[in-house]
TORTITI-204149 format. One record per residue (C-alpha): residue in three letters; x, y, z. Coordinates in nm, 2 decimals, m for minus. Layout:
<zafis>
(zafi "ALA"; (X; Y; Z));
...
</zafis>
This chain:
<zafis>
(zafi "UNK"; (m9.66; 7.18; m4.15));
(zafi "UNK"; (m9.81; 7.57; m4.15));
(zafi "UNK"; (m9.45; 7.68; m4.23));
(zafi "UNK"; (m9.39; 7.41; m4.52));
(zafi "UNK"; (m9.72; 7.53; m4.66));
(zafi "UNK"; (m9.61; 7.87; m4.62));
(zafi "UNK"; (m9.24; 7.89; m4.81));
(zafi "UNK"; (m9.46; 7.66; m5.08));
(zafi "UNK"; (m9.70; 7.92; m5.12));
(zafi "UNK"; (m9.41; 8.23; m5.11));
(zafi "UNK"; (m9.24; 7.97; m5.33));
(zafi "UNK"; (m9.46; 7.97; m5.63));
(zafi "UNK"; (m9.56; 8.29; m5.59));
(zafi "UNK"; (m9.20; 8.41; m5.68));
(zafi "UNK"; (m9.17; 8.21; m5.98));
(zafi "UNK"; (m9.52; 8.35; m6.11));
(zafi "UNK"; (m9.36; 8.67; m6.08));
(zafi "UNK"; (m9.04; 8.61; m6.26));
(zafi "UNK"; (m9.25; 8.38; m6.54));
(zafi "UNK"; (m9.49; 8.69; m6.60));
(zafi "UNK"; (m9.20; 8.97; m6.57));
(zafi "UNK"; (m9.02; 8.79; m6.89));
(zafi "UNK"; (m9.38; 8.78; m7.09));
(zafi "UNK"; (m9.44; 9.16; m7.06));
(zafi "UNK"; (m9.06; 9.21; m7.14));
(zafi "UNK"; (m9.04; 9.42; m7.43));
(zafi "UNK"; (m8.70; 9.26; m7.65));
(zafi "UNK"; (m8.73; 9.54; m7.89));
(zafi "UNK"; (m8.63; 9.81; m7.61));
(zafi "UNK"; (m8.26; 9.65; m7.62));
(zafi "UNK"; (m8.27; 9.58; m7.98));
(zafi "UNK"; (m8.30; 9.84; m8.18));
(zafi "UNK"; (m8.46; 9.73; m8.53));
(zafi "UNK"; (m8.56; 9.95; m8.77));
(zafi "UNK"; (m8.95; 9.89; m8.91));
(zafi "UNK"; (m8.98; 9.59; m9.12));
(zafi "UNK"; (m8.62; 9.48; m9.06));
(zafi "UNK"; (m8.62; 9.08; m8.95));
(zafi "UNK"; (m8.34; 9.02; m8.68));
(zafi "UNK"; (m8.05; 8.87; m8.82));
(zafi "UNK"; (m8.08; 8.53; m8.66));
(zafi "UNK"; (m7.95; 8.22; m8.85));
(zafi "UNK"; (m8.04; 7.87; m8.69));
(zafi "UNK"; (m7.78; 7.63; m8.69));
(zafi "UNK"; (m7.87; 7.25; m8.64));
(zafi "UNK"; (m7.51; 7.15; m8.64));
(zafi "UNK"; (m7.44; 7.38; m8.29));
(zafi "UNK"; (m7.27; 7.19; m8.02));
(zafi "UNK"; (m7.49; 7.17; m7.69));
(zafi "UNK"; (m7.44; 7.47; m7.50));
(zafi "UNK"; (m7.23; 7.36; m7.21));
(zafi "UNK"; (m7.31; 7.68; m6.98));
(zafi "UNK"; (m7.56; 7.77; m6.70));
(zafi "UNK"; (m7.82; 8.01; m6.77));
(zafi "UNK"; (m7.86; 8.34; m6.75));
(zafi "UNK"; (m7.52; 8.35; m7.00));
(zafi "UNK"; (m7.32; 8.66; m7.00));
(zafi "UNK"; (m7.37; 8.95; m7.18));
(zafi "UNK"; (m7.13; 9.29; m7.27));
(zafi "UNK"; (m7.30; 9.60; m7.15));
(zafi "UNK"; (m7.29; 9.75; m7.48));
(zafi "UNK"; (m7.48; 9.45; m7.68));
(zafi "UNK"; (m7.83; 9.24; m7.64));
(zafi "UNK"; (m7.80; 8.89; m7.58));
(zafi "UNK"; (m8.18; 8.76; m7.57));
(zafi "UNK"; (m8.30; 8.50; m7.34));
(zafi "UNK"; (m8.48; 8.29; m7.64));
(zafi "UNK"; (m8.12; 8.28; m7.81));
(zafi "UNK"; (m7.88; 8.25; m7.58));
(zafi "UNK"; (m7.62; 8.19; m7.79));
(zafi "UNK"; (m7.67; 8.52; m7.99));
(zafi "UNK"; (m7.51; 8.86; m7.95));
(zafi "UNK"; (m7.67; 9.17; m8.10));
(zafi "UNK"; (m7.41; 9.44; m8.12));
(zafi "UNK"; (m7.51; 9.59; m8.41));
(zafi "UNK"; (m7.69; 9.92; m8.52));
(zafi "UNK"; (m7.50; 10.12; m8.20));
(zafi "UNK"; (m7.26; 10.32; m8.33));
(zafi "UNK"; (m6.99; 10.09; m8.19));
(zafi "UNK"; (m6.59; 10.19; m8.32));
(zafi "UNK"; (m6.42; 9.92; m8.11));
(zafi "UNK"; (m6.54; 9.56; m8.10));
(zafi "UNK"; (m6.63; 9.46; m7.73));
(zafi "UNK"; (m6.50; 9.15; m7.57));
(zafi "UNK"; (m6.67; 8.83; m7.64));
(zafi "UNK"; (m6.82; 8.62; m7.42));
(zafi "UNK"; (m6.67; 8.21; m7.42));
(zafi "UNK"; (m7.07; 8.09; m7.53));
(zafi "UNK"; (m7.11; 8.27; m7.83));
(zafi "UNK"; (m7.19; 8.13; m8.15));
(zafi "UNK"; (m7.36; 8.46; m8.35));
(zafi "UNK"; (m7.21; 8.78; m8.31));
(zafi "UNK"; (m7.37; 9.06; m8.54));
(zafi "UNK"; (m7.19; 9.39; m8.51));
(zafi "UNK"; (m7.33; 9.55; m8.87));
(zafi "UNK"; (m7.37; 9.91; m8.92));
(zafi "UNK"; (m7.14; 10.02; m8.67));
(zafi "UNK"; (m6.85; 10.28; m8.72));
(zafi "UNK"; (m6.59; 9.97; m8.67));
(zafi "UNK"; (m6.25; 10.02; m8.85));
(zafi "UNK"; (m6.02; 9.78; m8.66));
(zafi "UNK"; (m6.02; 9.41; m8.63));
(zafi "UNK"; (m5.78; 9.34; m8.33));
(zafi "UNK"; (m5.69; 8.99; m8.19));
(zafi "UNK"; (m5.82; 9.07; m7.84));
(zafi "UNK"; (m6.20; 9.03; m7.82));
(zafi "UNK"; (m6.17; 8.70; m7.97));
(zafi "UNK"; (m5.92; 8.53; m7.74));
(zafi "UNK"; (m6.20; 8.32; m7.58));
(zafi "UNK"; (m6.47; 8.30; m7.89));
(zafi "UNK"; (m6.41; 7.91; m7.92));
(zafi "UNK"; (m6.76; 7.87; m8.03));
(zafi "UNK"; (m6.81; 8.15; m8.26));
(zafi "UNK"; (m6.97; 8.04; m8.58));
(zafi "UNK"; (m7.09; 8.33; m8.77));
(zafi "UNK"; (m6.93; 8.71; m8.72));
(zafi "UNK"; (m7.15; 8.99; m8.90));
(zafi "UNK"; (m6.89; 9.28; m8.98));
(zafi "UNK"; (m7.03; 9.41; m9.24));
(zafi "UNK"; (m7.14; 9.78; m9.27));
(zafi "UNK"; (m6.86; 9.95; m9.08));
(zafi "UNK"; (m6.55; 10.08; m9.23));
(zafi "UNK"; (m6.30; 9.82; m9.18));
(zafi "UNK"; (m5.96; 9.81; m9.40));
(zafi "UNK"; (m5.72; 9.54; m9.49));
(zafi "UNK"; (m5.42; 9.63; m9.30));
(zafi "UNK"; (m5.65; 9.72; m8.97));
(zafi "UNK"; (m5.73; 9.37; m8.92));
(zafi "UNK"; (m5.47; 9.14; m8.75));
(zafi "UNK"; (m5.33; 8.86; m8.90));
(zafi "UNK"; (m5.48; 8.52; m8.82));
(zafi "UNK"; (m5.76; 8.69; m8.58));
(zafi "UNK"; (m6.00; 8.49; m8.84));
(zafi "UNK"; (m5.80; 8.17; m8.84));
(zafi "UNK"; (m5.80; 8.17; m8.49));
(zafi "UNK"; (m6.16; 8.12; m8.47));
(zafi "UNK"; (m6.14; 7.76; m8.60));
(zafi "UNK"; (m6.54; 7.68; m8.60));
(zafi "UNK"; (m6.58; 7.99; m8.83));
(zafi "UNK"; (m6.87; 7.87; m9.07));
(zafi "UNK"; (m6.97; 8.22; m9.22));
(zafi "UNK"; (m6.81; 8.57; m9.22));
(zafi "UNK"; (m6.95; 8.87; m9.31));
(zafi "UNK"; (m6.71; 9.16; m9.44));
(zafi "UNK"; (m6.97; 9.30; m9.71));
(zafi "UNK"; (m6.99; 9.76; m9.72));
(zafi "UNK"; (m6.65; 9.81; m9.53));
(zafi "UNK"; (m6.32; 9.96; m9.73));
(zafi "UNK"; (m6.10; 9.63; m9.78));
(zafi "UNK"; (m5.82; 9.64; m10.07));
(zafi "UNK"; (m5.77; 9.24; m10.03));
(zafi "UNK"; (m5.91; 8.92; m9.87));
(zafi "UNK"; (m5.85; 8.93; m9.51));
(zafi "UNK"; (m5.63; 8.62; m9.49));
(zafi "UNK"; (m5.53; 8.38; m9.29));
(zafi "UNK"; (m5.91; 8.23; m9.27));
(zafi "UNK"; (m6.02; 7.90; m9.15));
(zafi "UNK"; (m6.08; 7.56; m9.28));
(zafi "UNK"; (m6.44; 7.55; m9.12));
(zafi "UNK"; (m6.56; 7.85; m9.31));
(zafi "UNK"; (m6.88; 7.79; m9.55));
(zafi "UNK"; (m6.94; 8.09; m9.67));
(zafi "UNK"; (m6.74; 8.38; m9.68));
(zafi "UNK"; (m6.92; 8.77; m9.81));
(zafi "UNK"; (m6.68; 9.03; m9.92));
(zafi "UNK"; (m6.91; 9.21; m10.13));
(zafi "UNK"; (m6.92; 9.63; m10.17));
(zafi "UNK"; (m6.55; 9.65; m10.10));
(zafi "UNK"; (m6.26; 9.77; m10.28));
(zafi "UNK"; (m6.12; 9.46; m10.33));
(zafi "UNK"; (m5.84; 9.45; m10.64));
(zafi "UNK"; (m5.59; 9.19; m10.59));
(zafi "UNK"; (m5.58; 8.80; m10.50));
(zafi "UNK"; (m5.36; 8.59; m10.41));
(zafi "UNK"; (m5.29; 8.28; m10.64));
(zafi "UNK"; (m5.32; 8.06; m10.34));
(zafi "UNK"; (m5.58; 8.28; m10.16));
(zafi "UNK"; (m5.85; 7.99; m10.19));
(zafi "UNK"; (m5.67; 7.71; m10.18));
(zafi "UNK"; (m5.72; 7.59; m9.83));
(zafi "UNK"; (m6.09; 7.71; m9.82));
(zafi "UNK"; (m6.21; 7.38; m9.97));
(zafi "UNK"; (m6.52; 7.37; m9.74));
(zafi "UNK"; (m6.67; 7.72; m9.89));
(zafi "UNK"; (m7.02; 7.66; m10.07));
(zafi "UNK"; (m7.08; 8.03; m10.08));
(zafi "UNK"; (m6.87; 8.34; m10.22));
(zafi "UNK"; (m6.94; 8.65; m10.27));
(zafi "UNK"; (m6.76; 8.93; m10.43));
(zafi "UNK"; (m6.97; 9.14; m10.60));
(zafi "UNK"; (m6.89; 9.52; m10.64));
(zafi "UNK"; (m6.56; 9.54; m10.58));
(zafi "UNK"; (m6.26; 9.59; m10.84));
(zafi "UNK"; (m6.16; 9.26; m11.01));
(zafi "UNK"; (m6.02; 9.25; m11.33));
(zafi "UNK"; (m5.89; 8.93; m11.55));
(zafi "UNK"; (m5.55; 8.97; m11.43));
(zafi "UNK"; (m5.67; 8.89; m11.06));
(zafi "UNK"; (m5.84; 8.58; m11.22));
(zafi "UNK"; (m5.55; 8.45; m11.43));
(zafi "UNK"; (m5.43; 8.23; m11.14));
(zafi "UNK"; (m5.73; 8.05; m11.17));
(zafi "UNK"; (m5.85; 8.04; m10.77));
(zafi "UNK"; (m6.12; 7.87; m10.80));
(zafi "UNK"; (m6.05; 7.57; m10.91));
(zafi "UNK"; (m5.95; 7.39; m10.60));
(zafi "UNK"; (m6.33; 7.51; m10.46));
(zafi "UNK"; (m6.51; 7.13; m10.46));
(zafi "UNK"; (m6.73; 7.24; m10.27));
(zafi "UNK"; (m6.83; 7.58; m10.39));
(zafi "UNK"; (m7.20; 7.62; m10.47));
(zafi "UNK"; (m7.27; 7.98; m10.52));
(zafi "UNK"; (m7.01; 8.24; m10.68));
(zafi "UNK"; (m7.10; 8.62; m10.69));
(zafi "UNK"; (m6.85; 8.85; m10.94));
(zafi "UNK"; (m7.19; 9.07; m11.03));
(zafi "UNK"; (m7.04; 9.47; m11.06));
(zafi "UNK"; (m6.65; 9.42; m11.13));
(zafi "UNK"; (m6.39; 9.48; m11.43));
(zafi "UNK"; (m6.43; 9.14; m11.59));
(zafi "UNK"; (m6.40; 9.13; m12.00));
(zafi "UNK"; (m6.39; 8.77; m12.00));
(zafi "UNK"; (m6.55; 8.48; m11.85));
(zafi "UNK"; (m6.35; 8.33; m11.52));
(zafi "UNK"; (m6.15; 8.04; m11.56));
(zafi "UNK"; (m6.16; 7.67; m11.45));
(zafi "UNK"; (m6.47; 7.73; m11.23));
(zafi "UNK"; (m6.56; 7.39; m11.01));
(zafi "UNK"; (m6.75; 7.13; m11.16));
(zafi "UNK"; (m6.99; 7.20; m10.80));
(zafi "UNK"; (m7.12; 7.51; m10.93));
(zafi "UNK"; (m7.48; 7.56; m10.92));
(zafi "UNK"; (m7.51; 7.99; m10.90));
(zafi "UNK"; (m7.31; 8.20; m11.08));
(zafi "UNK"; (m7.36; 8.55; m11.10));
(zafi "UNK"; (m7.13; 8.79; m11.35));
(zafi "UNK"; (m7.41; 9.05; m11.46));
(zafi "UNK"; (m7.29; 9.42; m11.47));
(zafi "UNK"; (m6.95; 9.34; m11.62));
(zafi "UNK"; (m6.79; 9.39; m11.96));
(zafi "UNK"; (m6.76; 9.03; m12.11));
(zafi "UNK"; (m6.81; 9.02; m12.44));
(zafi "UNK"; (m6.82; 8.67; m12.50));
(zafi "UNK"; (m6.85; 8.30; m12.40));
(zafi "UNK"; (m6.63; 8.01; m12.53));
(zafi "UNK"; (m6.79; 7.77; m12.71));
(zafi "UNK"; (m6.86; 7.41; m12.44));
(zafi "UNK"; (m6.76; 7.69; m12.11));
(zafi "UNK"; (m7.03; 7.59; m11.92));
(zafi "UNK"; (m6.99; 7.18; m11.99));
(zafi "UNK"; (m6.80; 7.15; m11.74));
(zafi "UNK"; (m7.08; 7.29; m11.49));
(zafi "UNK"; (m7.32; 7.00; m11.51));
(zafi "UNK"; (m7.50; 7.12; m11.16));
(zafi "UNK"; (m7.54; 7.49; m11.27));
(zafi "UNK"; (m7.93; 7.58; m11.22));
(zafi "UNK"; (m7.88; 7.99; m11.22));
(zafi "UNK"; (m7.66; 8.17; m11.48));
(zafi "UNK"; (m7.72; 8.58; m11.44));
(zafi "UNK"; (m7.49; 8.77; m11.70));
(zafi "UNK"; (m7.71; 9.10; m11.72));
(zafi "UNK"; (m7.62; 9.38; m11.83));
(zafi "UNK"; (m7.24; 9.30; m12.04));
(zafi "UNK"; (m7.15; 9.31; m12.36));
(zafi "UNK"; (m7.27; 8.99; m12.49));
(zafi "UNK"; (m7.32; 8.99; m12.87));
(zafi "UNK"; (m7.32; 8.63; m13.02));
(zafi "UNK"; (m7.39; 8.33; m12.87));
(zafi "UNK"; (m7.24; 7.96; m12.97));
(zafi "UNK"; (m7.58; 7.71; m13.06));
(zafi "UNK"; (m7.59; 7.52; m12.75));
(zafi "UNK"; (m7.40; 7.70; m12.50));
(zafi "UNK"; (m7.65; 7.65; m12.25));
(zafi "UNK"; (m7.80; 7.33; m12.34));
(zafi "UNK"; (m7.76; 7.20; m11.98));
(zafi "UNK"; (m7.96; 6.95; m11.77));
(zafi "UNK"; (m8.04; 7.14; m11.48));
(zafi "UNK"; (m8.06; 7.53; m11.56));
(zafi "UNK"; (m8.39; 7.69; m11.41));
(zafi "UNK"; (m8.29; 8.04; m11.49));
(zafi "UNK"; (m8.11; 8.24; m11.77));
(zafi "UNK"; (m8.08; 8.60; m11.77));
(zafi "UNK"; (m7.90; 8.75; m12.01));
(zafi "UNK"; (m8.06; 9.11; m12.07));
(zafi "UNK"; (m7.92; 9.42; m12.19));
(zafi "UNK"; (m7.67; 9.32; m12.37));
(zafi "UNK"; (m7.64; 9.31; m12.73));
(zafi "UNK"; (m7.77; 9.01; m12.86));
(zafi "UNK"; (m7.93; 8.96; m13.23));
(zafi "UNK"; (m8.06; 8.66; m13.21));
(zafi "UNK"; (m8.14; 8.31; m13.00));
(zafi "UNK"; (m7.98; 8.01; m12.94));
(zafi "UNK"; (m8.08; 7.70; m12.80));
(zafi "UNK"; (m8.33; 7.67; m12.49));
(zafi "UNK"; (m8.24; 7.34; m12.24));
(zafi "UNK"; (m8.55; 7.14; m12.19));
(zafi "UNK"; (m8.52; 7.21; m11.80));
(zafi "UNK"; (m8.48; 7.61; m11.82));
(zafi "UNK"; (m8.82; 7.74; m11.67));
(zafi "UNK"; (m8.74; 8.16; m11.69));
(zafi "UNK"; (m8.58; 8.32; m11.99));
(zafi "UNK"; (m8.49; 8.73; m11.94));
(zafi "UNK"; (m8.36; 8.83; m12.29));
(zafi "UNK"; (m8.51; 9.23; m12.25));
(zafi "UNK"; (m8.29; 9.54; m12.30));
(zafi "UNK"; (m8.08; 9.34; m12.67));
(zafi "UNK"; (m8.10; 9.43; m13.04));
(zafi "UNK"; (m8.33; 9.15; m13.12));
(zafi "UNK"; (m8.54; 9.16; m13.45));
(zafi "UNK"; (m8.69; 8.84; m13.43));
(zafi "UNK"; (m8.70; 8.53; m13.28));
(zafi "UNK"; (m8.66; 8.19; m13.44));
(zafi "UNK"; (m8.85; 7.92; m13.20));
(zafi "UNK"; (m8.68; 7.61; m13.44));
(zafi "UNK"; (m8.38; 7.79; m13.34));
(zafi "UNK"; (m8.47; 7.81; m12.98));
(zafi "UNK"; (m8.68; 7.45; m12.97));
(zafi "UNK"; (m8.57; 7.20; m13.30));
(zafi "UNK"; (m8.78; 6.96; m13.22));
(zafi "UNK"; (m9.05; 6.81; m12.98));
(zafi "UNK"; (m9.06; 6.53; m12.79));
(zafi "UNK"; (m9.40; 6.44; m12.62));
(zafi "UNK"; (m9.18; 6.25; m12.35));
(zafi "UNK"; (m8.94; 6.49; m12.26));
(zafi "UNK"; (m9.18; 6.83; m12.23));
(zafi "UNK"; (m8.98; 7.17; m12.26));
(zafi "UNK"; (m9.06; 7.34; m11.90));
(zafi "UNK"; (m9.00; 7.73; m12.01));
(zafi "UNK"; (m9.32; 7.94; m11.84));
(zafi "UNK"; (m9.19; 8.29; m11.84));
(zafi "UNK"; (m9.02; 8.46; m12.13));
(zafi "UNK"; (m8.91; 8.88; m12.10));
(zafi "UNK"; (m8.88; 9.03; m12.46));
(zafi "UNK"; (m8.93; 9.39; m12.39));
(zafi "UNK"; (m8.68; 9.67; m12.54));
(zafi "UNK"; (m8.58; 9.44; m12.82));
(zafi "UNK"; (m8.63; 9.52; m13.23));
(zafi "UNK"; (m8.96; 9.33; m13.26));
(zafi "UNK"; (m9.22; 9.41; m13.50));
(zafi "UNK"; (m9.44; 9.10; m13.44));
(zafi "UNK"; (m9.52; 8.81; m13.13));
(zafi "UNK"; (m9.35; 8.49; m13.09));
(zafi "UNK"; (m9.46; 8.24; m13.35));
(zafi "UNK"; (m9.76; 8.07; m13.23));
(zafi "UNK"; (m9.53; 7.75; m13.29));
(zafi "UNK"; (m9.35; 7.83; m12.94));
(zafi "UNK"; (m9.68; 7.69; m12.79));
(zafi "UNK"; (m9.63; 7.36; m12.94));
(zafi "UNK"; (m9.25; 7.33; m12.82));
(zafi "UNK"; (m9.27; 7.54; m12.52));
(zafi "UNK"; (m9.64; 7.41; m12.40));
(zafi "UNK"; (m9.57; 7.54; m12.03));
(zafi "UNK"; (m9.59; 7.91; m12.11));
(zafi "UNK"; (m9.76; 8.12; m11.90));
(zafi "UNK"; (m9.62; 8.50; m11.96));
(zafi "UNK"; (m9.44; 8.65; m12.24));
(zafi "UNK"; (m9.37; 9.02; m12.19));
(zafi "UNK"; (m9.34; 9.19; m12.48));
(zafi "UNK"; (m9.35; 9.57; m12.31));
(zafi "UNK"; (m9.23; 9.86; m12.54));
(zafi "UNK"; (m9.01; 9.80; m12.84));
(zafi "UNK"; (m8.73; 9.99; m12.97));
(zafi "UNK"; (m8.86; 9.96; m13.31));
(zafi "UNK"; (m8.69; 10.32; m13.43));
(zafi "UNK"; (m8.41; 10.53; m13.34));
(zafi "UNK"; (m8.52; 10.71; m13.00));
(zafi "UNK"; (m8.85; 10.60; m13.02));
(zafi "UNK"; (m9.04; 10.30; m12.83));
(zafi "UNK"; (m9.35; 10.16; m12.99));
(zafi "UNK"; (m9.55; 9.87; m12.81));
(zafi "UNK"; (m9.68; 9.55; m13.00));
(zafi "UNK"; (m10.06; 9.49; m13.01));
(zafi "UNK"; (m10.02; 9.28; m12.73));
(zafi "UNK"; (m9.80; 9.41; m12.43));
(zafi "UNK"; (m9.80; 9.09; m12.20));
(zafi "UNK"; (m9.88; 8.78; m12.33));
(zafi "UNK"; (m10.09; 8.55; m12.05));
(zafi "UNK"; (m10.20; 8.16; m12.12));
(zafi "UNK"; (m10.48; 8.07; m11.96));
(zafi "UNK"; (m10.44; 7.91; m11.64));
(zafi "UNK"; (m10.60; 7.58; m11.50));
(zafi "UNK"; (m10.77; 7.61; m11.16));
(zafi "UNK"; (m10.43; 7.43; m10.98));
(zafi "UNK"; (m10.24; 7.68; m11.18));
(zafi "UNK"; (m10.45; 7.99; m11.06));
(zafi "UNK"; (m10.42; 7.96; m10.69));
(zafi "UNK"; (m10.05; 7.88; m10.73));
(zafi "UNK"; (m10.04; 8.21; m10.88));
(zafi "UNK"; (m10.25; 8.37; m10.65));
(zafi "UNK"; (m10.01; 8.24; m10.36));
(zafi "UNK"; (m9.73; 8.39; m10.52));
(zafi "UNK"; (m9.87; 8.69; m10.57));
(zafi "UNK"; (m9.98; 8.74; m10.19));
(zafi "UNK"; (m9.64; 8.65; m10.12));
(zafi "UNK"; (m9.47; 8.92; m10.31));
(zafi "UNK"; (m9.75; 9.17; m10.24));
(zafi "UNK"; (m9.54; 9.33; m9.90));
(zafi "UNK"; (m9.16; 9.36; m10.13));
(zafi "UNK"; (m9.07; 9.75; m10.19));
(zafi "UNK"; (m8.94; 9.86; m10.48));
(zafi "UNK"; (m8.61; 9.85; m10.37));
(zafi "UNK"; (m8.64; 9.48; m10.29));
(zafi "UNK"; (m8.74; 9.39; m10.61));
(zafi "UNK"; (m8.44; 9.59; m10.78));
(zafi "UNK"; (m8.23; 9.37; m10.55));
(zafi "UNK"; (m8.35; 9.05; m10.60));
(zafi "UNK"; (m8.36; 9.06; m10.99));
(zafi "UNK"; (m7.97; 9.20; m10.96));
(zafi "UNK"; (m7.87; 9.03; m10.72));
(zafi "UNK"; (m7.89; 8.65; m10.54));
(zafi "UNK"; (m7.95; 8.60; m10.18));
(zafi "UNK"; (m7.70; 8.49; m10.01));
(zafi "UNK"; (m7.88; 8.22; m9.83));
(zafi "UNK"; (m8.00; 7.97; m10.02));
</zafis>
């Protein structure tokens, strides 16, 4: 009984030891994060049951951290070859590395893999092998984003959701490039080198499922063609287009975001935008003179940085309906041609306003003059006040440089 009492004893003793040895671990010894910078970590609800014992294995050159098991942190380690992957894997993040090749290899056993995070490194088209993508047939979302690709790394797989090939040097496309990614809700290909030729094979339009499209900083003149009826994000700004078609956007009924910032944008048909569900509209500096119609739904209106003298609210609101209340809060107006505020008349059809920024007008060749009243602020009820006092805590950490991003840019998660 003394022995029993005794391995019992050495026993638990053990496992205190091993309990308290993982509490005082420091993770942040293996994985390098720079301040401020949130781990990369995506949950999944839709991951299988992992099917393995614990502790899992682990490549000497990576972190794989015992409260997600199924993670592998490769990244930030001046890596140039990927290592091999482990069979358990479902997140593999190799960013910021010095990667240029994709080879078949470390991904003969990844049969769970369901995000791979490429991007930073300097990875080009014809250095990754053909099909290494396909191959990984529960791919839901591939990051290829600041590497030095000339064209979409093709074959990929059916499973894949979202797909980001932004900051490349992308040029051509395939006519049939898309066409068997029907499960994508996500693409982004911002800052690359697209021009309307690449588009003229319309590949989008087999995308049923496609949800958010990113074509911010390309070559574009004109708007893209037969876009999916799915659409709800679409994001063109720092382009050249000059105009949209008269009923374009009719056939996006779902569309809540529409950022065309900074093109050439100079008239505007009546109701282009009279749509059920847009949220946001941002259409500054461009070149507009005047308004156009505002949807009853649209909450945020950016119009700065355009060559407008004044703005007609019967244009913008023709009539009110006591029922069906106009929800616009938050118009920007600064670096237009006005001499005078809004017409107090926008209160009665846009009753929801809380901010209009005027800022500095460009009244005068070269010169920037500021109306009476700069910023424009309604009153707030006591409801409305700590809701804006909530956001404001919440925003009060973002740098300057996250703020450029997020007005130029739309997170990819959303």
């Amino acid at each position: 009984m003394g022995t029993l009492s005794l391995l019992l004893a050495i026993h638990l003793l053990f496992t205190t030891l091993v309990l308290c040895q993982y509490e005082d671990y420091d993770f942040e010894d293996e994985y390098d994060v720079e301040p401020g910078q949130q781990q990369p970590y995506y949950f999944n609800p839709n991951a299988q049951a992992h099917p393995f014992a614990f502790p899992v294995e682990c490549v000497q050159e990576c972190f794989c951290p015992p409260t997600f098991p199924l993670s592998m942190y490769c990244d930030h380690r001046k890596l140039k070859t990927i290592p091999k992957i482990p069979h358990h894997v479902q997140q593999l993040y190799l960013q910021n590395n010095d990667i240029e090749d994709v080879p078949a290899g470390p991904f003969t056993n990844s049969t769970f893999l369901r995000e791979i995070n490429l991007s930073h490194n300097r990875i080009k088209s014809h250095r990754i092998d053909r099909g290494v993508f396909e191959k990984v047939s529960h791919l839901v979302q591939l990051h290829l984003q600041h590497n030095e690709l000339e064209e979409f790394p093709l074959p990929l797989p059916r499973s894949l959701e979202r797909l980001l090939l932004g900051f490349n040097k992308i040029a051509r496309l395939a006519g049939d490039a898309l066409e068997d990614l029907s499960n994508i809700t996500m693409l982004d290909l911002c800052n690359n080198l697209l021009d309307d030729s690449v588009l003229k094979g319309k590949p989008f339009s087999n995308m049923k499922n496609l949800m958010q499209l990113n074509l911010c900083n390309n070559k574009l003149q004109t708007m893209p063609p037969d876009l999916p009826s799915s659409l709800m994000y679409l994001s063109l700004e720092n382009n050249s287009i000059s105009s949209i078609p008269e009923n374009y956007f009719q056939r996006l009924p779902r569309i809540i975001a529409i950022r065309m910032s900074h093109n050439n944008l100079q008239n505007i048909p009546r109701n282009t935008f009279n749509l059920p569900n847009l949220l946001e509209l941002n259409l500054g500096h461009n070149k507009l003179k005047q308004l156009f119609y505002i949807p009853r739904s649209l909450q945020h209106l950016y119009i700065e940085d355009n060559d407008i003298e004044t703005i007609n609210v019967t244009l913008m609101c023709p009539s009110i309906e006591t029922l069906n209340t106009n929800q616009l809060t938050y118009i920007r107006v600064d670096q237009n041609k006005l001499t005078s505020p809004i017409s107090t008349y926008a209160f009665f059809c846009f009753p929801l306003i809380r901010t209009i920024y005027y800022g500095e007008q460009n009244t005068q060749a070269n010169k920037s003059t500021q109306l009476r009243t700069a910023v424009f602020r309604r009153f707030l009820t006591p409801e409305e006040f700590d809701e804006a006092e909530d956001n404001h805590e919440t925003h009060t950490h973002e740098t300057e440089e996250d703020n450029e991003a997020e007005g130029n840019y739309f997170h990819p998660y959303f």
